[in-house]
C-alpha positions as CSV (number, residue, x, y, z in Angstrom):
1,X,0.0,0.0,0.0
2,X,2.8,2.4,0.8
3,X,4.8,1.5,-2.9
4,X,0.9,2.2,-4.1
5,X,0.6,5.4,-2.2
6,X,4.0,6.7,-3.6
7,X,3.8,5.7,-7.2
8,X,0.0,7.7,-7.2
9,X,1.6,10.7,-5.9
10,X,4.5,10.9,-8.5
11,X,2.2,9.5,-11.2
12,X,-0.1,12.9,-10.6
13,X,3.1,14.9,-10.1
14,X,3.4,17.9,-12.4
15,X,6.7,18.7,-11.5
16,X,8.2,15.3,-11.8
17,X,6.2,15.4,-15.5
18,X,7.9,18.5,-16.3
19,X,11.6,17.1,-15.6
20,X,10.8,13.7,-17.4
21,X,9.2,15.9,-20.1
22,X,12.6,18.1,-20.7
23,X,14.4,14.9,-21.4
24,X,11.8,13.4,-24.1
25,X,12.1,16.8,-25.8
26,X,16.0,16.7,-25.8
27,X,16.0,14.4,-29.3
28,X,13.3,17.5,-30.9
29,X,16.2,19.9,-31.2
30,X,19.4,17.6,-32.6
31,X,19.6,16.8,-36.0
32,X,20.5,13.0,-35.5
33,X,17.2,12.8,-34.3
34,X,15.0,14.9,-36.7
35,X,13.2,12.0,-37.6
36,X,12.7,11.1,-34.2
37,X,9.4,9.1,-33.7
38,X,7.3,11.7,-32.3
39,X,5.1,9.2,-31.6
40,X,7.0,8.5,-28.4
41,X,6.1,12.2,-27.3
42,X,2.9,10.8,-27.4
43,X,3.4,8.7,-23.7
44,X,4.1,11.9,-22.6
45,X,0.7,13.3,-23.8
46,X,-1.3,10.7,-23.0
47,X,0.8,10.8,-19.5
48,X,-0.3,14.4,-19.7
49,X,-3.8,13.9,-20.7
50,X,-4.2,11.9,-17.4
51,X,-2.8,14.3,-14.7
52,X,-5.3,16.7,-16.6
53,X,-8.3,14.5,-15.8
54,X,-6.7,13.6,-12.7
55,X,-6.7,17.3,-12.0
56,X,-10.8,18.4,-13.3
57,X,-11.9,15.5,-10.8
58,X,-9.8,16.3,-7.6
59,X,-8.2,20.1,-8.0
60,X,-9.3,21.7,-10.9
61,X,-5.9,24.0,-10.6
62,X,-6.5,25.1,-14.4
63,X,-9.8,26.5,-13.9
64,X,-7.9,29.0,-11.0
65,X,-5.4,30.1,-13.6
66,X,-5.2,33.5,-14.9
67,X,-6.8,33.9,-18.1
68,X,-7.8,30.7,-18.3
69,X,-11.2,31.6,-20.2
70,X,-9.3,33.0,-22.8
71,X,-7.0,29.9,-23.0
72,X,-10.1,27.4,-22.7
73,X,-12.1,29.0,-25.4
74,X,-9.1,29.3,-27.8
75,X,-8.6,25.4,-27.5
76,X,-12.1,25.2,-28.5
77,X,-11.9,27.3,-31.3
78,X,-8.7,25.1,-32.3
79,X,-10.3,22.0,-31.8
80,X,-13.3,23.1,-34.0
81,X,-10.9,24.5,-36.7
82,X,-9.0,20.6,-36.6
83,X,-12.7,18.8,-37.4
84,X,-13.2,21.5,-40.1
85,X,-9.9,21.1,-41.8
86,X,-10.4,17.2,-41.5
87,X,-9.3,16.9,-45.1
88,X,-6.1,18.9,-45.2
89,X,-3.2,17.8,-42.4
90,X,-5.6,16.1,-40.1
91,X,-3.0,13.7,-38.0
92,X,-0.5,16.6,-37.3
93,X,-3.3,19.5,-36.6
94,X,-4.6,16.6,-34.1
95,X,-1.4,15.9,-32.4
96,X,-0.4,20.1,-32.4
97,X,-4.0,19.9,-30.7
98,X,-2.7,18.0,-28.2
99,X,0.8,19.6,-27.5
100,X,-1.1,22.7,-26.8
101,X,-3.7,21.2,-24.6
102,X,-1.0,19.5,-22.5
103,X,1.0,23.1,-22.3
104,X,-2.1,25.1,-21.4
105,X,-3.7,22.9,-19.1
106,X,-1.1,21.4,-17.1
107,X,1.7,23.6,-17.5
108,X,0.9,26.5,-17.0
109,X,-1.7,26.5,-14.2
110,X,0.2,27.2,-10.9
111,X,1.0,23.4,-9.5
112,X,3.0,25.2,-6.4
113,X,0.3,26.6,-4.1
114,X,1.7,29.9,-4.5
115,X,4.7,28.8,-2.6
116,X,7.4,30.8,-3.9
117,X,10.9,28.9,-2.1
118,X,9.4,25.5,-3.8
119,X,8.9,27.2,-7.0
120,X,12.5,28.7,-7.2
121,X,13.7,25.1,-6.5
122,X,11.8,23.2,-9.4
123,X,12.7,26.0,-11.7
124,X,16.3,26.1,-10.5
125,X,16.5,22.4,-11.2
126,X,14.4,22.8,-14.5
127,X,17.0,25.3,-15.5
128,X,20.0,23.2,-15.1
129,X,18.9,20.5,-16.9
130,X,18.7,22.6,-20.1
131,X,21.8,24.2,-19.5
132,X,23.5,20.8,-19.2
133,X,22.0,19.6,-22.2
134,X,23.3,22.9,-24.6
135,X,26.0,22.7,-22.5
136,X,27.1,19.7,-24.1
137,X,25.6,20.4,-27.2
138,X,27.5,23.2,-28.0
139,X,30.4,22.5,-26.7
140,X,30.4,19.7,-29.3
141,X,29.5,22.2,-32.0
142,X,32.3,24.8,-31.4
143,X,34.0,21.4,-31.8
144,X,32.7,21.0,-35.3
145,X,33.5,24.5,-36.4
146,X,37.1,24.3,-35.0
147,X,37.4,21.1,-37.4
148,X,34.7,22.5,-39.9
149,X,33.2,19.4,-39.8
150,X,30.0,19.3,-42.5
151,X,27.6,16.4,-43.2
152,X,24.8,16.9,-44.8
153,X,21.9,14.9,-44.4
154,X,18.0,14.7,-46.4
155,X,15.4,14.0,-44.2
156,X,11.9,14.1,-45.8
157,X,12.1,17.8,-47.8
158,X,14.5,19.1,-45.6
159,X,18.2,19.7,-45.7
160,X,19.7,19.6,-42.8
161,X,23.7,20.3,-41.8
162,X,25.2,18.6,-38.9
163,X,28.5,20.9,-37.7
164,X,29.5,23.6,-40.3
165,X,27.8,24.3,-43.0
166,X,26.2,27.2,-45.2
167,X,28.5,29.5,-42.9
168,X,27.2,29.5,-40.2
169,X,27.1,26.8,-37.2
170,X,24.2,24.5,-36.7
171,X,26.3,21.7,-34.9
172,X,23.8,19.1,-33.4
173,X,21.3,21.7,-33.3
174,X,18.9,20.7,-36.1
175,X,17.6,25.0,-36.3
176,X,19.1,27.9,-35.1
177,X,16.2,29.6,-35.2
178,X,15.1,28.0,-31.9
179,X,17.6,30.1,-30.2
180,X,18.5,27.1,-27.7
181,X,21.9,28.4,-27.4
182,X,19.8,32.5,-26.7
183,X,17.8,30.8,-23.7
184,X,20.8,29.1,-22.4
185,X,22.6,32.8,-22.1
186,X,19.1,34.0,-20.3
187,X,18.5,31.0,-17.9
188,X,22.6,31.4,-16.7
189,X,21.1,34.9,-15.6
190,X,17.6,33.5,-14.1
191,X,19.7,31.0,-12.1
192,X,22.4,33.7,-10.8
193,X,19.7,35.4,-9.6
194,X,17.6,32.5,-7.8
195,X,20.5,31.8,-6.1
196,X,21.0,35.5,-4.4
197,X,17.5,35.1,-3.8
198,X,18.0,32.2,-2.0
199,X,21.0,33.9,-0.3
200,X,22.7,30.7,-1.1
201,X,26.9,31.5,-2.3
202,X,28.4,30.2,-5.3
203,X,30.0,26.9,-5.0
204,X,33.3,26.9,-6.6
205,X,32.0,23.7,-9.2
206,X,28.8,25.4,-9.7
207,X,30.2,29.0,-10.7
208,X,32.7,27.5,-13.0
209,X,29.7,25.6,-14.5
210,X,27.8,28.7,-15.0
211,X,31.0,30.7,-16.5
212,X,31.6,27.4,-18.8
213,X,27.7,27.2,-20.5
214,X,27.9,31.3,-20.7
215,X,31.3,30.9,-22.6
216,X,30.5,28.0,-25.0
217,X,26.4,29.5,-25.6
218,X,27.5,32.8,-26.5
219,X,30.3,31.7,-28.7
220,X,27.8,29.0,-30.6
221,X,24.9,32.1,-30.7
222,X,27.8,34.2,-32.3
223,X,28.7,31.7,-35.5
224,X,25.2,30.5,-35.5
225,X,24.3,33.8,-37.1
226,X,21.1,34.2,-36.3
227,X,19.3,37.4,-36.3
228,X,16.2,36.4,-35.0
229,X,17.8,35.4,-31.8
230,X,19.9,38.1,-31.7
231,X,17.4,40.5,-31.1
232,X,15.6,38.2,-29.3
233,X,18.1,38.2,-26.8
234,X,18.6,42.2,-27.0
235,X,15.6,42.7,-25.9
236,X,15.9,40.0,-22.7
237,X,18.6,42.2,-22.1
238,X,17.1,45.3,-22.5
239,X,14.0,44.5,-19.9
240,X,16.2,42.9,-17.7
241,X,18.8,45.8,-16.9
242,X,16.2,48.3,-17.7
243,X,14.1,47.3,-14.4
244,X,17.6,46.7,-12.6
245,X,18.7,49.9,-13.4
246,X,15.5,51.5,-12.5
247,X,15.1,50.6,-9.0
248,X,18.5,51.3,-8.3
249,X,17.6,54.8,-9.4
250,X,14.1,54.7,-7.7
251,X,16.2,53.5,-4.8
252,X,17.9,56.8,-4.5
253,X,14.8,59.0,-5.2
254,X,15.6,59.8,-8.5
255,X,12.3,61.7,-10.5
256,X,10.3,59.1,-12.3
257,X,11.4,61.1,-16.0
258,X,15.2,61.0,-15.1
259,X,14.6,57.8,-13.9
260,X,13.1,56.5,-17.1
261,X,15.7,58.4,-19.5
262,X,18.9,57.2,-17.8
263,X,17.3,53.1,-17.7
264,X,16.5,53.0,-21.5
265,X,20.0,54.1,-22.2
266,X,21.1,51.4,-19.9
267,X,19.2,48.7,-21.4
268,X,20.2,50.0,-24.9
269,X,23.7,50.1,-23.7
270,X,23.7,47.0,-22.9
271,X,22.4,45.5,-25.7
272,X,24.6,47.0,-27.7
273,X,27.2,46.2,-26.0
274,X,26.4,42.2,-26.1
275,X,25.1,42.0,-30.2
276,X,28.2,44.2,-30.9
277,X,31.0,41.8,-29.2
278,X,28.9,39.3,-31.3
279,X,29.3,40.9,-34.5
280,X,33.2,41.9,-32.8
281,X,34.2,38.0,-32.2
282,X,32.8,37.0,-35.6
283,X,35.8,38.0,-38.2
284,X,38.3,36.5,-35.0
285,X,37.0,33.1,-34.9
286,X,36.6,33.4,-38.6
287,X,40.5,32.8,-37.9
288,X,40.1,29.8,-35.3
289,X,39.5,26.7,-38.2
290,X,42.9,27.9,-40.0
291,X,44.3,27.8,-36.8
292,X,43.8,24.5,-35.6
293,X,45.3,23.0,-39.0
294,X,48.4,25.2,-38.6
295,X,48.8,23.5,-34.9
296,X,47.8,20.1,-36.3
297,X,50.1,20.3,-39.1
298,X,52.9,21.9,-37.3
299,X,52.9,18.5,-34.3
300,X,52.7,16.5,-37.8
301,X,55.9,14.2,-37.7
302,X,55.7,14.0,-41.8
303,X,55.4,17.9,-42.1
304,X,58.2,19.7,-43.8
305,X,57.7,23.5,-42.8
306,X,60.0,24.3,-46.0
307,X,57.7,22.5,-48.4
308,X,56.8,25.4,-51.0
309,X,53.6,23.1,-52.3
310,X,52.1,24.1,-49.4
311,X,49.8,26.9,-50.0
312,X,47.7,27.1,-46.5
313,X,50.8,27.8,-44.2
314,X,49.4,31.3,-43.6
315,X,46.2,31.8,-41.3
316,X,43.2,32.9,-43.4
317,X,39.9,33.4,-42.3
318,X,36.6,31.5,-43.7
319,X,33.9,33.3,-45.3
320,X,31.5,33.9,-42.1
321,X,28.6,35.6,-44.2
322,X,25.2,33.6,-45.0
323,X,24.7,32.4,-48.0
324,X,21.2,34.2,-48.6
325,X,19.8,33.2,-51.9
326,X,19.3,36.4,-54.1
327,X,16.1,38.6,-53.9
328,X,15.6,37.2,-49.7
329,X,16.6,40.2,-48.6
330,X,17.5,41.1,-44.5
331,X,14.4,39.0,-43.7
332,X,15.7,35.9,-45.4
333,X,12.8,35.2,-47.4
334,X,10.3,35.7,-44.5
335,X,8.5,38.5,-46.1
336,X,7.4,36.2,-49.2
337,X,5.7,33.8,-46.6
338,X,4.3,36.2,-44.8
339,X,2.1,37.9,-47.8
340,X,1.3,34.1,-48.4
341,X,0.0,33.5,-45.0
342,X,-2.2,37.0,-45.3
343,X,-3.6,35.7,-49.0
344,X,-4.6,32.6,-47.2
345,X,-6.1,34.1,-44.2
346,X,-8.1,36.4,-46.4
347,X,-9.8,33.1,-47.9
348,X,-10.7,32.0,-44.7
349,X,-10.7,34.8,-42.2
350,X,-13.4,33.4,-39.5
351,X,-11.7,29.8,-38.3
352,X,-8.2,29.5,-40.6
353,X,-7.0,26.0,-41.3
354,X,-5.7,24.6,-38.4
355,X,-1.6,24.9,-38.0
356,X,-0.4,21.9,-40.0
357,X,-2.9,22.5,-43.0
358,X,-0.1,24.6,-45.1
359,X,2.9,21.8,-45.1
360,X,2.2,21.2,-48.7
361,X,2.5,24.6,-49.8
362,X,5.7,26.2,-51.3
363,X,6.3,29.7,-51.2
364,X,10.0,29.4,-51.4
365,X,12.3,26.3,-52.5
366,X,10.9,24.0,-49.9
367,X,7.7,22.8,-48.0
368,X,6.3,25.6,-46.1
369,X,6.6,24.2,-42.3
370,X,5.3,27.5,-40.9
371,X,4.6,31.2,-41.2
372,X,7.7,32.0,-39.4
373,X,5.4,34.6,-37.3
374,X,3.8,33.8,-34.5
375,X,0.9,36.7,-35.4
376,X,0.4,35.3,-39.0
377,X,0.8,31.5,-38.2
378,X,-2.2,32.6,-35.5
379,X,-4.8,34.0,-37.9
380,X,-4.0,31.6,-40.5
381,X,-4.3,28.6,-38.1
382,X,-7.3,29.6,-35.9
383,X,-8.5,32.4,-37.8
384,X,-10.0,35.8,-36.2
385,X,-12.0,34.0,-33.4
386,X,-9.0,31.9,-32.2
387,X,-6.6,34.7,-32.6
388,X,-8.8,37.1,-30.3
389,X,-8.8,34.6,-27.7
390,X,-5.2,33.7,-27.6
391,X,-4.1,37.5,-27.9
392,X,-6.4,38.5,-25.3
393,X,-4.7,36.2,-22.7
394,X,-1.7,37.3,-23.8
395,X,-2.8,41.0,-23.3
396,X,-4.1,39.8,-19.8
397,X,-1.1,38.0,-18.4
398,X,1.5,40.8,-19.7
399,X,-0.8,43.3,-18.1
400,X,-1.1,41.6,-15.0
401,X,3.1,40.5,-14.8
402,X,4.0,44.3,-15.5
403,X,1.5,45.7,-13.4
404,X,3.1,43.7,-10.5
405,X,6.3,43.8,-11.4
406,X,6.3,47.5,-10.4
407,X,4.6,47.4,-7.5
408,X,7.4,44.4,-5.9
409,X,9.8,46.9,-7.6
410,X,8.8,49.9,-5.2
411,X,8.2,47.7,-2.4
412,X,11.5,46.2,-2.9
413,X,10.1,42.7,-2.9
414,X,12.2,39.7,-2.1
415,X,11.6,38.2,-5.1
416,X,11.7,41.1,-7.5
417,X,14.9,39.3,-9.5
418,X,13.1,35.9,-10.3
419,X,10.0,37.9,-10.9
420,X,11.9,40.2,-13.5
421,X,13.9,37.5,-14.7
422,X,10.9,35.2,-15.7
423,X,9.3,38.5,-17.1
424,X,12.2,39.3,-19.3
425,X,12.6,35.8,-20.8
426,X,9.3,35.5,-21.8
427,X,9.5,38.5,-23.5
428,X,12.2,37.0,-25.3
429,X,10.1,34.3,-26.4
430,X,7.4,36.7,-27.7
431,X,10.0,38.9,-29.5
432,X,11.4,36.0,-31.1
433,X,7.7,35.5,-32.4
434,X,7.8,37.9,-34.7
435,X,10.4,35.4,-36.7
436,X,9.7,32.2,-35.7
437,X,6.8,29.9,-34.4
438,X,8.2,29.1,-30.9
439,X,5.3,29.7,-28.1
440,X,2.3,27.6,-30.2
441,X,1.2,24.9,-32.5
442,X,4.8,23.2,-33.1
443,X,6.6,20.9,-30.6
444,X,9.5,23.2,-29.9
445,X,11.7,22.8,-27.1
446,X,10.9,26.8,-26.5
447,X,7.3,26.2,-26.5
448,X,6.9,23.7,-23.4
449,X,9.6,26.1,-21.5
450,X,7.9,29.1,-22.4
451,X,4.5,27.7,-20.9
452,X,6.0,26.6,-17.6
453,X,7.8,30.1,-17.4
454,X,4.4,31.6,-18.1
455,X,3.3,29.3,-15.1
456,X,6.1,29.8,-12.6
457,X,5.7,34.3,-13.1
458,X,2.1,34.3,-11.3
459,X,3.3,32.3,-8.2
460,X,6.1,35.4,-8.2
461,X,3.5,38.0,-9.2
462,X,1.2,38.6,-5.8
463,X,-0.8,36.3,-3.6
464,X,-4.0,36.9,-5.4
465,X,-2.6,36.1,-8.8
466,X,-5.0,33.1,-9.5
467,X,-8.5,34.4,-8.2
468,X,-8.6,37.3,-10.2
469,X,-10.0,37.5,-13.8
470,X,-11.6,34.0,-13.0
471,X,-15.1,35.0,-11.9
472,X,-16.8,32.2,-14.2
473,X,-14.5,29.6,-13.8
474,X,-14.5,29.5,-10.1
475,X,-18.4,29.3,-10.7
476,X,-18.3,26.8,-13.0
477,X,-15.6,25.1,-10.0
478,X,-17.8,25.3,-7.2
479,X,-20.8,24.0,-9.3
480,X,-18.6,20.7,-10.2
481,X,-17.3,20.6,-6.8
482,X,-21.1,20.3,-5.7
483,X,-21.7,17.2,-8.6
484,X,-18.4,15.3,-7.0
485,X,-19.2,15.8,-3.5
486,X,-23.2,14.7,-4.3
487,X,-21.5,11.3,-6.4
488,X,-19.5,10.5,-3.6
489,X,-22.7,10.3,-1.1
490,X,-24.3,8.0,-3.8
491,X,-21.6,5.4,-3.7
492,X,-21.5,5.6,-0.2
């Protein structure tokens, strides 16, 4: 009975389905795996899909959530959009169903009882799982570029590069777009700061760790050449030292104008400062690959320095420009799928087609996988109705973090730092929206992280986070509490 009484309470554990979820998602983001069988992500939903039903019966913690109305009607919307577009993409609009359900409704409502030291734990360990993983990831990768290591590989439509390739580094990373190595850069920050939360000190192991990932991250976000992600990660840095630097300054009574001029230029310092010792480093490593063959052929027993047929024995650097294909322009192409996705949503502006309906379609050279915008991929997928529903809860939630946010930051709240540092990665998800689909639809690494971050902000965010907003739903809670408690006399 005890072994029983153990395995039901981590069975119907959220937080022990969130750390065995981060390892099934770890084969999603390398390209050996791209054609992982997703159908083994699948255990995890239907794992999922229980705690969920587990949870309406017992808890009902998602009806409590923030926003949840919007959230709830939106997955109706989606669902009715799926049955609709039964002909076109059915099996993945089903299974992009389900991801989403599975994010909404069990990873986002707040599991912790608004118990703010447990929290900070599960996201400290949460954090150092995916820093371990692109720790090793990329540390492999700058391995590939030092060698210039390329194979390419076809999987389905796609191309893919493992290590070098196009000029720029994908490694084991099977997109760059993701901006895996980007979130590793901004969780290194979040965990610094749980830590001085915590008022715990650096362990000598752990701050070499943390110096390691920031080192071999920023080095792989440099030569992966991304701009998406670098301005996703500006603007991370941007909010983040623009709310440090402010209540420092509100700290010492400066006037809330002076206050807001000498933060932005701060934040835009900063990020400056960080995209330009990108674009800095980029023409030195350019030099690294050359390099390494110098040093290999120079520890070479059979090299002859004074063999003249040797034409590399000066460094050179490689060519680290993309190869962008001729009329893409700065946006890479993006701006050619993006009128596409508007001429479709035009055709059907109500319900849209469901998010997988489009994989046939080729605006560019290959199968069109998304809309590379979250906005567009929205209103083409669940058309005006959906759209309005999942913007409003957006709306809501960034109201209500921001809102909060500055209060704790005039009341000088404990937990201000995790608060702000939460707040300023999700808006580096949302940022890097605008050019790629990482927060909805698509099982993305990103997306999963980015709904237990939107989770983890409320317990930060005020005591009353999760009875506000929810007027119906906490009707519609006690009204099913009252049809449980009524069936449990009837047995009886």
């Amino acid at each position: 009975m005890v072994f029983l009484s153990k395995f039901k309470k981590a069975f119907f554990s959220v937080y022990l389905y969130k750390i065995v979820l981060m390892c099934f998602l770890i084969p999603t983001i390398l390209v050996p795996c791209v054609t992982f069988n997703f159908k083994l992500l699948f255990i995890m939903m239907g794992w999922g899909g229980i705690i969920c039903l587990h949870d309406l019966f017992f808890r009902r913690t998602f009806l409590k959530a923030r926003g949840m109305l919007w959230l709830l009607l939106f997955l109706v919307v989606f669902g009715v959009t799926v049955l609709l577009n039964y002909k076109t993409g059915f099996n993945l609009n089903v299974s992009s169903f389900g991801y989403t359900v599975i994010a909404m409704l069990l990873l986002y409502p707040d599991t912790c009882n608004n118990n703010k030291e447990k929290a900070m734990k599960e996201l400290f360990i949460i954090n150092n799982i995916f820093l371990g993983m692109t720790t090793v990831l990329s540390t492999l990768s700058l391995g590939m570029f030092v060698t210039l290591y390329c194979k390419r590989v076809t999987f389905g439509d796609q191309l893919y590069a493992i290590g070098w390739s196009q000029n720029r580094l994908f490694g084991l990373y099977s997109n760059t777009g993701y901006m895996i190595t980007s979130i590793a850069l901004a969780i290194a920050v979040m965990q610094v700061v749980i830590l001085k939360t915590q008022g715990k000190k650096f362990k000598g192991w752990y701050k070499t760790f943390i110096i390691y990932t920031s080192v071999v991250n920023f080095i792989s976000a440099a030569l992966e050449n991304a701009k998406g992600a670098f301005i996703s990660l500006a603007f991370f840095i941007i909010v983040f030292v623009y709310f440090v630097v402010s209540k420092k300054l509100l700290e010492k009574g400066f006037v809330p104008f002076k206050r807001f001029v000498v933060s932005a230029i701060c934040a835009v310092s900063a990020a400056v400062v960080v995209i330009g010792t990108i674009y800095a480093i980029r023409p030195v490593l350019s030099y690294v690959p050359s390099a390494y063959q110098s040093v290999r052929m120079a520890l070479d027993e059979n090299y002859n320095p004074n063999d003249t047929s040797d034409e590399d024995q000066e460094l050179e650097g490689i060519d680290m420009n993309r190869d962008i294909p001729e009329g893409y322009g700065f946006l890479t192409g993006r701006q050619v799928i993006w009128k596409f996705g508007l001429e479709q949503f035009a055709e059907k502006p109500l319900l849209g087609y469901g998010p997988q309906s489009h994989r046939q379609y080729k605006p560019l050279e290959t199968n069109l996988r998304h809309f590379h915008n979250l906005i567009v991929q929205t209103i083409v997928s669940v058309g005006t109705v959906g759209s309005l529903f999942i913007f409003a809860f957006f709306a809501t939630v960034l109201i209500f973090a921001t809102k909060a946010l500055l209060k704790m930051r005039k009341s000088n709240n404990k937990y201000f730092s995790v608060t702000l540092a939460l707040y300023s990665i999700l808006a580096m998800f949302l940022m890097n929206g605008m050019a790629e689909v990482t927060v909805l639809f698509l099982v993305r690494f990103s997306m999963f992280l980015f709904w237990m971050y939107m989770g983890y902000i409320q317990i930060f965010c005020g005591e009353e986070n999760n009875t506000k907003g929810t007027k119906i739903l906490l009707k519609v809670d006690s009204f099913l509490d009252k049809i449980f408690a009524k069936k449990l006399e009837n047995e009886k």
